[in-house]
C-alpha positions in Angstrom: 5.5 13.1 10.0 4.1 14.7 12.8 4.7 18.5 11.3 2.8 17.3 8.5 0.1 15.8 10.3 -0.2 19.5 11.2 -0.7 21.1 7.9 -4.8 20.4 7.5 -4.9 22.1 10.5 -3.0 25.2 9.8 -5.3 25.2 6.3 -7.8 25.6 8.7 -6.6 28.0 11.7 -3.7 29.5 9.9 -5.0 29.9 6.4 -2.7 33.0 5.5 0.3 31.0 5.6 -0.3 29.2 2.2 -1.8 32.5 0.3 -5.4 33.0 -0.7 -8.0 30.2 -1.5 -8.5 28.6 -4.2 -10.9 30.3 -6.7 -12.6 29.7 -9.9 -11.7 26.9 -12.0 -8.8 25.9 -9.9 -11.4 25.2 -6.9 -13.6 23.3 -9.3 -10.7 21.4 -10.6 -9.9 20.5 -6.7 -13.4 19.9 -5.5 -14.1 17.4 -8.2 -11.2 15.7 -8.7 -10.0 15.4 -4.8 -12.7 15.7 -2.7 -14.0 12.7 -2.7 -10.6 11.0 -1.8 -10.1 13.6 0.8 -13.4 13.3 2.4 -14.9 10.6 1.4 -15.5 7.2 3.3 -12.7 5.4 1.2 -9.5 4.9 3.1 -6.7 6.9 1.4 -4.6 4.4 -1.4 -1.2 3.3 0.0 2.0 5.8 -1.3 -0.5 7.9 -2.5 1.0 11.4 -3.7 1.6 14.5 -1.9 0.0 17.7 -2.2 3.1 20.7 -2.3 2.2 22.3 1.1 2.0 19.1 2.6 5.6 18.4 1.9 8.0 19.0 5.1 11.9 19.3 3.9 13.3 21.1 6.9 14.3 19.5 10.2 11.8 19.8 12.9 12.0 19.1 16.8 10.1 15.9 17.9 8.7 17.2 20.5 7.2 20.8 20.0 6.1 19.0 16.7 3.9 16.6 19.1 2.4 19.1 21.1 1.5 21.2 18.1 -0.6 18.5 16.8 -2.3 17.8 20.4 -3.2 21.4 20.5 -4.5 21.0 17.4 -6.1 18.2 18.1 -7.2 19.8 21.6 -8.6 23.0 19.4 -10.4 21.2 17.1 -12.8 19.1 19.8 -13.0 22.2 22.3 -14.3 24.3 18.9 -17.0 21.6 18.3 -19.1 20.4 15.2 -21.0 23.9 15.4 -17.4 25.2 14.0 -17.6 23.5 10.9 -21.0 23.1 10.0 -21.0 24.3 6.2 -17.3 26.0 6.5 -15.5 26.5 3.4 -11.7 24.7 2.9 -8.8 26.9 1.8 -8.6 24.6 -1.3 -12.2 23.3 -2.2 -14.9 25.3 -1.0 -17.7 24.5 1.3 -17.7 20.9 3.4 -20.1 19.8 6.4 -19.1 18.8 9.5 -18.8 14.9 8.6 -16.5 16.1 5.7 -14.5 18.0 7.9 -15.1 15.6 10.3 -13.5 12.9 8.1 -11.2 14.7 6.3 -9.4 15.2 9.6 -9.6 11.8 10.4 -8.2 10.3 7.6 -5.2 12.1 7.6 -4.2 11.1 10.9 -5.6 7.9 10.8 -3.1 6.8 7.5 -0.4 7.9 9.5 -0.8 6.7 12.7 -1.4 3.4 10.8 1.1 3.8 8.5 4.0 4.1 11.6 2.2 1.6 13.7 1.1 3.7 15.9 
């Protein structure tokens, strides 16, 4: 869980390690259709489905997985809102701040709910 709590993340710092962005109708198709659930004010569904890249099937270490997601984490405050004032996402073009802002949130936030934490 804690690997892919990571994955927005690397969308955002490590972009080049899920190929180019998404272009053209593709990126419409995304924007319309998904970016109101991912950055919208509505709590994500329960069970809801699971983007491909999002998917972790290998064994990962507890720990270094932990500490990749505070540095994360740590990255993301110490860049600031500045960072991601009208930035564009890997999969559906430009969002503001608050969407980023949100996005990010949410993600965790199901999680960390969803494990009791």
């Amino acid at each position: 869980m804690l690997a892919h709590c990571c994955v927005p993340y690397e969308y955002e710092y490590m972009p080049e390690k899920y190929g180019p962005p998404a272009t053209g109708i593709k990126r419409f198709l995304l924007r319309t259709f998904l970016k109101s659930t991912v950055a919208g004010s509505s709590p994500y569904k329960k069970n809801s489905r699971t983007a491909p890249d999002f998917m972790i099937v290998d064994e990962r270490e507890f720990e270094t997985e932990k500490q990749r997601l505070i540095d994360y984490l740590n990255r993301t405050q110490d860049l600031g809102v500045e960072h991601f004032v009208a930035k564009p996402t890997q999969s559906m073009g430009m969002f503001t701040a608050d969407e980023w802002n949100t996005m990010f949130y949410k993600h965790l936030d199901y999680h960390l709910v969803q494990f009791g934490v």
